[in-house]
KEKE-3310 file (N, C-alpha, C; in steps of 0.2 Angstrom, whole numbers, plus 5000, padded with zeros to 4 digits):
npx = (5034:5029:5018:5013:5013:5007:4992:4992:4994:4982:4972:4974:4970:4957:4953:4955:4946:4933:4938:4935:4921:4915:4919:4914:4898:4898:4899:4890:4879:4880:4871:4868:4872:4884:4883:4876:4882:4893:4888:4881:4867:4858:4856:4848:4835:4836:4850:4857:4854:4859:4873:4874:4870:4883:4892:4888:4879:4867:4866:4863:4867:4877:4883:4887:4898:4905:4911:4919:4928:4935:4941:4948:4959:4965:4970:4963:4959:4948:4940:4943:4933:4933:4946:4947:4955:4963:4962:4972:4984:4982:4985:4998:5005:5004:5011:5023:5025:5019:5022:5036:5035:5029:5038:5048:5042:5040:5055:5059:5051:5055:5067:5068:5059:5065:5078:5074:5065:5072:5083:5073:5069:5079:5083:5073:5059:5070:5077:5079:5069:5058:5057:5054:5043:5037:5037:5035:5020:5014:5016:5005:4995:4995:4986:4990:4988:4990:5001:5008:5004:5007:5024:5024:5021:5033:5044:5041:5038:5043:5055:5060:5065:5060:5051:5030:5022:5018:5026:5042:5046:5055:5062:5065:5071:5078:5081:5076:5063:5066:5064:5053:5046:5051:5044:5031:5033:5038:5029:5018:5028:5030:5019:5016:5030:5026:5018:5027:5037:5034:5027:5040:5048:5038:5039:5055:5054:5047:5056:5068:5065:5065:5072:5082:5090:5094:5102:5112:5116:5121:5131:5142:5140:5142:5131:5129:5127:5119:5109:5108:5111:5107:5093:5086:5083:5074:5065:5058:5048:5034:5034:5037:5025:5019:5024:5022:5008:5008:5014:5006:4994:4999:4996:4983:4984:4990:4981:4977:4988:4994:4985:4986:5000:4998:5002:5003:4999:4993:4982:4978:4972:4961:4954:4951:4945:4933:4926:4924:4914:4917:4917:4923:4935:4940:4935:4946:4956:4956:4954:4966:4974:4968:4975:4987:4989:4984:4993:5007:5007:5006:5018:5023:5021:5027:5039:5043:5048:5062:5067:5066:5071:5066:5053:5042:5032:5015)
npy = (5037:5026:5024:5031:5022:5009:5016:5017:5008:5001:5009:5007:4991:4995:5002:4992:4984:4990:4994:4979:4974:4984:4981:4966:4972:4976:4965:4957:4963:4963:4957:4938:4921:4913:4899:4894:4898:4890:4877:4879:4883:4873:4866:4858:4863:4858:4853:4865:4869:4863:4865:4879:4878:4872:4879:4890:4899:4901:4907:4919:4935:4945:4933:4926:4937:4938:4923:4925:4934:4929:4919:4927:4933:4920:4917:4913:4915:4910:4900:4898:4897:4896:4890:4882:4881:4886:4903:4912:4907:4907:4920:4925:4915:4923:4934:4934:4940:4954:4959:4963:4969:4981:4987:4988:4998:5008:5012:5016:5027:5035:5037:5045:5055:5063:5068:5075:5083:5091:5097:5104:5114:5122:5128:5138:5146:5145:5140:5126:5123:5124:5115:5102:5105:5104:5090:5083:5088:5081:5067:5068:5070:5059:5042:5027:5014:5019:5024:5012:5004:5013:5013:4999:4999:5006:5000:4988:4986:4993:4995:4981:4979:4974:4963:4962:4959:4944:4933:4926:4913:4916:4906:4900:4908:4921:4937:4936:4937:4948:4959:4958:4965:4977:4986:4988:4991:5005:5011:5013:5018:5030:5038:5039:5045:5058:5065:5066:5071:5085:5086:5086:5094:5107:5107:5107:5120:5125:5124:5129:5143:5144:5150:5146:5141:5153:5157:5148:5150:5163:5161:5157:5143:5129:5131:5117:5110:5116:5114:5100:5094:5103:5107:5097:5085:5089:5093:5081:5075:5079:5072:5058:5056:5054:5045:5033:5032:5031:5019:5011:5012:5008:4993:4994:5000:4989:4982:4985:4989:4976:4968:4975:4969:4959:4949:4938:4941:4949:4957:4954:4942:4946:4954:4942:4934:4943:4943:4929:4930:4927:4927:4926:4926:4939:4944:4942:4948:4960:4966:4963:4972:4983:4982:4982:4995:5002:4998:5003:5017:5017:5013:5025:5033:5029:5032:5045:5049:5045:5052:5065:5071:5080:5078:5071:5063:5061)
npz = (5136:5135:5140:5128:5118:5123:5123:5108:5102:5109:5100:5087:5088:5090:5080:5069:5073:5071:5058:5051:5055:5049:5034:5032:5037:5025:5016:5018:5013:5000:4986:4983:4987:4997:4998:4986:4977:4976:4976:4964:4951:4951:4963:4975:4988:4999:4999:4999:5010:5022:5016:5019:5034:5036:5034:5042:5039:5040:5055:5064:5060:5070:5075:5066:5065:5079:5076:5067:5068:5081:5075:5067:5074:5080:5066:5056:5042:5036:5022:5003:4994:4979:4979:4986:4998:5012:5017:5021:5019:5004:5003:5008:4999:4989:4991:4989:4978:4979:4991:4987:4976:4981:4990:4981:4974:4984:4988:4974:4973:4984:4981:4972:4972:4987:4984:4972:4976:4986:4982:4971:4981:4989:4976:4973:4962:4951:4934:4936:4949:4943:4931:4941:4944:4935:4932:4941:4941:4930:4932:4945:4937:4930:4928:4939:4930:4916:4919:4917:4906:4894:4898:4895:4881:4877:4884:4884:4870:4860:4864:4867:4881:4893:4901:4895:4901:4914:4927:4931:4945:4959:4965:4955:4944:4947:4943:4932:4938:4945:4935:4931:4938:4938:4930:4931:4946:4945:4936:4947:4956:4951:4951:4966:4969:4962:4973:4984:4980:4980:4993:4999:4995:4999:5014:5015:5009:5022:5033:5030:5033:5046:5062:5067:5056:5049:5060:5059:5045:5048:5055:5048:5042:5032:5016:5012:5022:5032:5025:5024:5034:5046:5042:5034:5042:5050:5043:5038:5045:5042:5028:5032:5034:5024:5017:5024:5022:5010:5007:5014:5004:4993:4991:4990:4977:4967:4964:4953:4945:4943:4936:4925:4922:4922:4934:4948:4959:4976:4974:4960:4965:4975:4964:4954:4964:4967:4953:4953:4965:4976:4992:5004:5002:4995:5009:5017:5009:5011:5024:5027:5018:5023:5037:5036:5032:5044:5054:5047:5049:5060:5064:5059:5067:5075:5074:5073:5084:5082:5072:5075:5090:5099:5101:5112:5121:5127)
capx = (5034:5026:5013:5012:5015:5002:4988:4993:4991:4973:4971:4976:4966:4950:4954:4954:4938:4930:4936:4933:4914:4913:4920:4908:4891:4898:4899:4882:4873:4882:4867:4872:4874:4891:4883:4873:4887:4898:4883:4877:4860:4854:4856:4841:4832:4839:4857:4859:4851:4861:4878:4873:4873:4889:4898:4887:4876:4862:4867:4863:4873:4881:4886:4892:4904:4909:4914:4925:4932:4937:4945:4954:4963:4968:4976:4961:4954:4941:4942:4941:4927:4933:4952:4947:4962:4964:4963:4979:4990:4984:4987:5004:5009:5002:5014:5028:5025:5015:5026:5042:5032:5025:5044:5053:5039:5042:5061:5059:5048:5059:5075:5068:5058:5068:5082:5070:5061:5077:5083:5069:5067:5086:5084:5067:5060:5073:5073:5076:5063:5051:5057:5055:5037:5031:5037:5028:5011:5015:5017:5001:4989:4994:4986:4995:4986:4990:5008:5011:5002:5014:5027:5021:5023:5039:5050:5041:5033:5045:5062:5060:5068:5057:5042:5026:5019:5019:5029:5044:5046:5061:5067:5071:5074:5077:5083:5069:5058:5066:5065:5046:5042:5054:5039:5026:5034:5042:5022:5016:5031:5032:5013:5018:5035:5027:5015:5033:5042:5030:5029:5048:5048:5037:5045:5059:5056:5047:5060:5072:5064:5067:5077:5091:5095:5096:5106:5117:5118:5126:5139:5147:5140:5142:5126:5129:5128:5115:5103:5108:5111:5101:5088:5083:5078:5067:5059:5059:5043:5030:5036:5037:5019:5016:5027:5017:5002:5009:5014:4999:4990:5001:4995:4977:4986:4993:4976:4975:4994:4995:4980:4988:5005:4998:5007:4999:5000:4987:4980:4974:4969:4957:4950:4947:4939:4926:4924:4919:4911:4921:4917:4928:4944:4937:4935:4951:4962:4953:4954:4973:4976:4966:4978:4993:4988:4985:5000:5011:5003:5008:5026:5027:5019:5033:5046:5043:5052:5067:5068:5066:5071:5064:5046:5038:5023:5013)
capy = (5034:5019:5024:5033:5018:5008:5020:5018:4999:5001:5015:5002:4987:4997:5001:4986:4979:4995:4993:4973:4976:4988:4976:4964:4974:4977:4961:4956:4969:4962:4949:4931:4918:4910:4892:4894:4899:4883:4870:4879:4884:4868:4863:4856:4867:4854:4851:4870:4874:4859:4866:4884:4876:4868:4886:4897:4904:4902:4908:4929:4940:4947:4927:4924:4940:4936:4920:4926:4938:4926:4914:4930:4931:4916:4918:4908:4921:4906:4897:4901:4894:4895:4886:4875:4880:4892:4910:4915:4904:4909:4928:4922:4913:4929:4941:4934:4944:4960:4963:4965:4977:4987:4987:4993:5004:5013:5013:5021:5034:5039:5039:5051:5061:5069:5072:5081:5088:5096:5102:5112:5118:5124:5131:5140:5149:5144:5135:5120:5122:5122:5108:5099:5105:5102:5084:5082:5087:5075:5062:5069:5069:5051:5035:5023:5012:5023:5024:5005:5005:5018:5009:4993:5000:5009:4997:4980:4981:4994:4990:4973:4977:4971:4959:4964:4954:4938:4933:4921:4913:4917:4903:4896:4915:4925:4940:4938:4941:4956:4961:4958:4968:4984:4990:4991:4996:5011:5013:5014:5023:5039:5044:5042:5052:5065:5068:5065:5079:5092:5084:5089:5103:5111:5107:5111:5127:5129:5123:5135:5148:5144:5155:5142:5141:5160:5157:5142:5153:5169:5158:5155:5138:5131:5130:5113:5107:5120:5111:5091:5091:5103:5107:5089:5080:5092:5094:5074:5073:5077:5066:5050:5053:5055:5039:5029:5033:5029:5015:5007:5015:5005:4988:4995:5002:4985:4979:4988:4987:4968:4964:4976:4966:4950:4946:4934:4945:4952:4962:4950:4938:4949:4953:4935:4934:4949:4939:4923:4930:4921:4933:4925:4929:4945:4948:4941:4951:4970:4966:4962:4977:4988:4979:4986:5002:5003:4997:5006:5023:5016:5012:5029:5037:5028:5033:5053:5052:5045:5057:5073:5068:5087:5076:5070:5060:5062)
capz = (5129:5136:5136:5121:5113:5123:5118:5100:5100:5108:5095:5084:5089:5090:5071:5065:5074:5067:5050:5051:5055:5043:5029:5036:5035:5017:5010:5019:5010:4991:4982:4981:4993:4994:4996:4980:4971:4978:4972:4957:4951:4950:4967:4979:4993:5005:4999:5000:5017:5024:5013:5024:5040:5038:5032:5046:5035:5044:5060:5065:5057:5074:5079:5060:5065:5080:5075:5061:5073:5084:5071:5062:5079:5077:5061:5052:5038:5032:5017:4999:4990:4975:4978:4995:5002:5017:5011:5024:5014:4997:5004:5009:4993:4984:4996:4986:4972:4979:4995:4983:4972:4985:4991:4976:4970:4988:4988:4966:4975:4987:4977:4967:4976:4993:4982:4968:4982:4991:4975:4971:4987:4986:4968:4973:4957:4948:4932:4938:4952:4938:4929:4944:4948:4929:4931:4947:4938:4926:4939:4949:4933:4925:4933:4939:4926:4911:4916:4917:4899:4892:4898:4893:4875:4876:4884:4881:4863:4855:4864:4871:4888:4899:4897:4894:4907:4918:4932:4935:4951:4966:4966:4949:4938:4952:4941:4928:4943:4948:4931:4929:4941:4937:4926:4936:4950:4941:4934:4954:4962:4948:4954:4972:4969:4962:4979:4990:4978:4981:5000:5003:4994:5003:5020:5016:5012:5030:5037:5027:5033:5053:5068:5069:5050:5051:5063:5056:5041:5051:5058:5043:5041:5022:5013:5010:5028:5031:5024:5023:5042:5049:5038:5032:5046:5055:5035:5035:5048:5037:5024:5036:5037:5016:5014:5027:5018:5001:5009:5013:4997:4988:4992:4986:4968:4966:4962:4946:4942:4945:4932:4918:4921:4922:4941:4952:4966:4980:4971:4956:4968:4976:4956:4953:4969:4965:4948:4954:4971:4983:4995:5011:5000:4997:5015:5018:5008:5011:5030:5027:5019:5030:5044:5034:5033:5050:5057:5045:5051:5069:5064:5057:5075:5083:5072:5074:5089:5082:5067:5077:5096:5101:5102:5116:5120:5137)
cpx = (5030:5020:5007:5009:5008:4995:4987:4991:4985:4970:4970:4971:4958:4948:4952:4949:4934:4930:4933:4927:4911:4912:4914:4900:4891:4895:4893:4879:4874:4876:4872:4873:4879:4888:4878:4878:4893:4893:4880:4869:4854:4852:4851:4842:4837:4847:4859:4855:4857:4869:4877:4874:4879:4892:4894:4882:4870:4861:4867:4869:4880:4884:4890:4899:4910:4913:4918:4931:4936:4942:4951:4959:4966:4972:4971:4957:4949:4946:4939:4937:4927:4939:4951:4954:4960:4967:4971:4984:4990:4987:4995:5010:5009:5008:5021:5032:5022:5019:5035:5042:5032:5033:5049:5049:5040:5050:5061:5058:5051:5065:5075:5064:5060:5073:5080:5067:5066:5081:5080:5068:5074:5087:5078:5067:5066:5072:5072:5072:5057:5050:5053:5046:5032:5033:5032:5022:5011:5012:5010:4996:4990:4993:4989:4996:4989:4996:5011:5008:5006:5020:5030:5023:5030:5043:5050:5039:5039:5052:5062:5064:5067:5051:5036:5021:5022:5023:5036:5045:5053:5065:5069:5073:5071:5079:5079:5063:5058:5064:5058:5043:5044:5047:5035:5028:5038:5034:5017:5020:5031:5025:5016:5026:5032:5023:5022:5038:5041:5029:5036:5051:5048:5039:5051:5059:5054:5050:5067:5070:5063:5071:5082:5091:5097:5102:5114:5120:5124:5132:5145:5146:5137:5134:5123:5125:5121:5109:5102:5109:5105:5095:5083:5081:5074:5061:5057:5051:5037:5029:5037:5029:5016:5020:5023:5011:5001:5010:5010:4994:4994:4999:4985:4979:4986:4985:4974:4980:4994:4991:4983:4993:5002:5000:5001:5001:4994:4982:4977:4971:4963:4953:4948:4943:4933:4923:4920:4916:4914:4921:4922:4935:4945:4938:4941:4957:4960:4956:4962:4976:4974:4973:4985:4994:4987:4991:5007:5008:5006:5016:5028:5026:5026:5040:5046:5050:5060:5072:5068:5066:5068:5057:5044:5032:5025:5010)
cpy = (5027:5019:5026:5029:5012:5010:5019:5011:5000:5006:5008:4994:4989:5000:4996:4983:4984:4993:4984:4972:4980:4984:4970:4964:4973:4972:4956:4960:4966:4953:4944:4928:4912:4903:4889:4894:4893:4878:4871:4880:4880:4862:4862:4860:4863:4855:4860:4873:4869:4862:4876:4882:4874:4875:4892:4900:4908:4903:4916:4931:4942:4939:4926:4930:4940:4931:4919:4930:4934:4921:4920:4932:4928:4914:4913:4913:4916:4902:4896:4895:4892:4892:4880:4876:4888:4897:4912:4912:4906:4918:4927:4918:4918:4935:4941:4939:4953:4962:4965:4970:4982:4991:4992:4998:5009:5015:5018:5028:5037:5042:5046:5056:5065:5070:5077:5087:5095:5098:5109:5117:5123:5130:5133:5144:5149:5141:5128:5117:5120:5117:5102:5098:5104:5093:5081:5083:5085:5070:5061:5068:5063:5047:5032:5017:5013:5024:5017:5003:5008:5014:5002:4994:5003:5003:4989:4978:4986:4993:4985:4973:4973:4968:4963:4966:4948:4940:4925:4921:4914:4912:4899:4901:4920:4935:4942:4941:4945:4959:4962:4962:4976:4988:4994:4993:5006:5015:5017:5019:5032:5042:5044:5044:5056:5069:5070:5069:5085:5091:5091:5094:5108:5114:5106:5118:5130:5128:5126:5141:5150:5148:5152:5139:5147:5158:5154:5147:5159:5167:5155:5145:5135:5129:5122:5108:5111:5114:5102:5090:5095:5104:5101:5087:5082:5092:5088:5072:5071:5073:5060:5050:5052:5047:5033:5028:5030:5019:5008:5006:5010:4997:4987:4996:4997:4981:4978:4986:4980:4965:4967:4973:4958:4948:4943:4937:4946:4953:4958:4944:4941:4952:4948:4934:4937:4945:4934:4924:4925:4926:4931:4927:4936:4951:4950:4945:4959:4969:4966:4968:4985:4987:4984:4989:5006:5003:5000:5011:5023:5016:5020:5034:5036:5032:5040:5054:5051:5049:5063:5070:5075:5081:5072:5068:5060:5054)
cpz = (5129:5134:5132:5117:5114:5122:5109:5098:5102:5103:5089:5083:5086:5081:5068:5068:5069:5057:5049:5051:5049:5036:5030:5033:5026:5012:5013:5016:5002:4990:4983:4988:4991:4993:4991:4976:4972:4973:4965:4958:4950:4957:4972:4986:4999:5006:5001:5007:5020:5023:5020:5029:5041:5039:5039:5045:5038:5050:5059:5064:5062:5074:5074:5062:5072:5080:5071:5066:5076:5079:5067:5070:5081:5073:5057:5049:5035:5028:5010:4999:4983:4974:4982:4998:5007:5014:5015:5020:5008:4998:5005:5003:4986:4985:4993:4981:4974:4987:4991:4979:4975:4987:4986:4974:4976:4987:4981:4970:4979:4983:4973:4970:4981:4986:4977:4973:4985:4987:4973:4976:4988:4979:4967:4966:4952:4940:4931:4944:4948:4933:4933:4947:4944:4930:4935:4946:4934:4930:4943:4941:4928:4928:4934:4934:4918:4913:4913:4908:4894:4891:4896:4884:4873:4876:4881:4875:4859:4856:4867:4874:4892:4897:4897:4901:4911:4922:4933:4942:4956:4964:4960:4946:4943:4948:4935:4933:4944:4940:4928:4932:4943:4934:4930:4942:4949:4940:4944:4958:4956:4950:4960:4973:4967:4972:4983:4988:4979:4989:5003:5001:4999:5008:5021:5016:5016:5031:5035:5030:5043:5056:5068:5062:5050:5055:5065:5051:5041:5053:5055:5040:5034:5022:5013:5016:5032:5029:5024:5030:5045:5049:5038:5036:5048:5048:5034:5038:5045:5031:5025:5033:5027:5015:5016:5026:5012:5002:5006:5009:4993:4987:4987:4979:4965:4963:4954:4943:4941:4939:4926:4917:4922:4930:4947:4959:4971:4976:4963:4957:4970:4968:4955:4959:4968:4959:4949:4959:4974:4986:5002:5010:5000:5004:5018:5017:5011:5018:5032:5025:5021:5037:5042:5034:5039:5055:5054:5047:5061:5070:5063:5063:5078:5081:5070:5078:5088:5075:5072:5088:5100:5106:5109:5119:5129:5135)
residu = (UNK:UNK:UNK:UNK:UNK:UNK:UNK:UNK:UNK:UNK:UNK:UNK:UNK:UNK:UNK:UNK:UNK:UNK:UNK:UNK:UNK:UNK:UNK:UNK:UNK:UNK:UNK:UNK:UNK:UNK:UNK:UNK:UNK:UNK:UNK:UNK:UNK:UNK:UNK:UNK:UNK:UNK:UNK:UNK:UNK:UNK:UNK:UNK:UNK:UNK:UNK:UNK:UNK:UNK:UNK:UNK:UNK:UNK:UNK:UNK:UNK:UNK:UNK:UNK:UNK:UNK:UNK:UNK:UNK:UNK:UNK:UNK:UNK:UNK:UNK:UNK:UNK:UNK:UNK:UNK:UNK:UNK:UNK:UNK:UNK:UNK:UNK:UNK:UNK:UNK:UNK:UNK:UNK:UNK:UNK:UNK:UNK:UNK:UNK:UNK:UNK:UNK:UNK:UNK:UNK:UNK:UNK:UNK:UNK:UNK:UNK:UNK:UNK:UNK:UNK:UNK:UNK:UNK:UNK:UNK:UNK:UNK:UNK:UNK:UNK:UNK:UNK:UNK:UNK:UNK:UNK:UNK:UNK:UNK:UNK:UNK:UNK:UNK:UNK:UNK:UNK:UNK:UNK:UNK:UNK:UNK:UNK:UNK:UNK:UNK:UNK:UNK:UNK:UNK:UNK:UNK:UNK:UNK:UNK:UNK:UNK:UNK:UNK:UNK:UNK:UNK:UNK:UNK:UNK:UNK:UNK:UNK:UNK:UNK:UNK:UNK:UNK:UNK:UNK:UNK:UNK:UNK:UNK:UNK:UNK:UNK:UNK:UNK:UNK:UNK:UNK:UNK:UNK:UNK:UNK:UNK:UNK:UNK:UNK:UNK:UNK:UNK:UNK:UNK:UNK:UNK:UNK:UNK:UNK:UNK:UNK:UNK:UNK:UNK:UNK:UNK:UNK:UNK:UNK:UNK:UNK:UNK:UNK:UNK:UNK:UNK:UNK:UNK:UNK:UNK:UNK:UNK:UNK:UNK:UNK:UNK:UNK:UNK:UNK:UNK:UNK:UNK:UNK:UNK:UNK:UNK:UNK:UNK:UNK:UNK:UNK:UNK:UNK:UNK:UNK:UNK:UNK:UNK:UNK:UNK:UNK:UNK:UNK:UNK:UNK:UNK:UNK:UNK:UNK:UNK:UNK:UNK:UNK:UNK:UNK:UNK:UNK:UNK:UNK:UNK:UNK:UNK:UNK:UNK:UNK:UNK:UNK:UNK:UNK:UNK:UNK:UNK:UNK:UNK:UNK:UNK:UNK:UNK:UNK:UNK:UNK:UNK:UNK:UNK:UNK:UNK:UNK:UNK:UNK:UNK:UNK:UNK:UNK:UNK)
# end
């Protein structure tokens, strides 16, 4: 297990420098130079070569990334351009609002999908199988955009549930916060339930169709127990690995949801970045949520073992 485990972290490490280079070449290749866009287009040959050297500019590409590297090691992602404040803090004061979402919209999507899933898996061909497989292709052909829009008209403009938009803060209206962000999470988690309906479906019914439920079955052993003990978990594998996905996917979605609800989250911080070119926040947050994606992916390797303890790593 060790060193499974260690393996997985350098697996993990070599990730993120990879994806971090990549990111990198990218936003080296996009027009524009940040300390033009600091001084304006009015600003002198001098003051803008001098404004370069301060920020690095003028230093070879490889030097300018190992010394980003070396400072995102650190825990220094730069600094915006467009706020003057250290990007890790605004990513931080953003997290407020876009790790709670990411959170409930995961949590919706589970609640609803294993128990749909293990339903229809249950009720094969039935007609509430097919209920349950037209709602999923619902679910699978409406954006996440396009639900939160919907949404946005049913509950906020025609029954004034829920706000439209904005965001209050944690610590003064802690209950209008949770409340502002029921929508959009609800908007995020019904695509990624229907993927984790049809998931557990699935594996369920391979896992219905195993030598020791056979053989659970023969024993007189109820239906009920049949599938919610021994069925379930061994079915649950595959679907660690779709949540762990969605997971990380979700912090990407949150870009789109975040600006149709208005929420000063990641994900519309990273938009005004791309607006104004402030490419260091930019770098900042992609790099971030690359980082999160990777390591949820590590967590979900690690936690195989403790779903199905059959498994074993060399």
């Amino acid at each position: 297990m060790k060193a499974y485990l260690l393996k997985r972290i350098l697996i993990l490490v070599a990730t993120l420098i990879l994806v971090s280079g990549v990111i990198f070449i990218v936003l080296m290749l996009i027009p524009g130079d940040p300390a033009q866009i600091i001084l304006g287009i009015h600003a002198t040959p001098e003051t803008l070569k001098q404004l370069q050297a301060q920020l690095g500019l003028d230093r070879p590409a490889i030097i300018q990334y190992l010394s980003y590297m070396w400072n995102v090691m650190r825990g220094d992602l730069g600094q915006s351009i467009t706020y003057g404040v250290p990007i890790s803090s605004l990513i931080l004061s953003r997290l407020q609002v876009t790790l709670p979402l990411t959170i409930l919209s995961m949590v919706l999507a589970v609640l609803i999908s294993i128990p749909m899933g293990t339903y229809s898996a249950r009720h094969r061909n039935q007609p509430g199988d097919y209920g349950v497989m037209v709602l999923s292709q619902i679910g699978l052909a409406i954006p996440a955009f396009w639900a939160g829009i919907l949404l946005i008209l049913l509950f906020a403009v025609v029954l004034h549930w829920f706000p439209s938009g904005g965001f209050q803060s944690w610590a003064t209206e802690p209950l209008k916060a949770l409340k502002s962000l029921l929508l959009p999470a609800l908007s995020l988690g019904f695509v990624r339930a229907a993927v984790l309906t049809r998931m557990t479906r699935s594996s369920m019914l391979e896992t219905l169709k195993e030598d020791y439920i056979r053989t659970a079955r023969s024993k007189g052993v109820p239906e009920r127990t049949v599938v919610y003990k021994h069925a379930f978990r061994n079915a649950l594998i595959p679907v660690l690995t779709i949540i762990g996905l969605q997971a990380g996917d979700l912090l990407a979605g949150a870009v789109i949801i975040e600006n149709v609800f208005y929420l000063p989250g990641i994900g519309r911080l990273v938009f005004e970045a791309i607006g104004q070119r402030d490419l260091p926040v930019i770098q900042g947050v992609v790099l971030f949520i690359a980082a999160t994606i990777v390591v949820m992916n590590f967590v979900i390797d690690v936690a195989y073992r403790y779903v199905d303890p059959r498994i074993r790593y060399e």
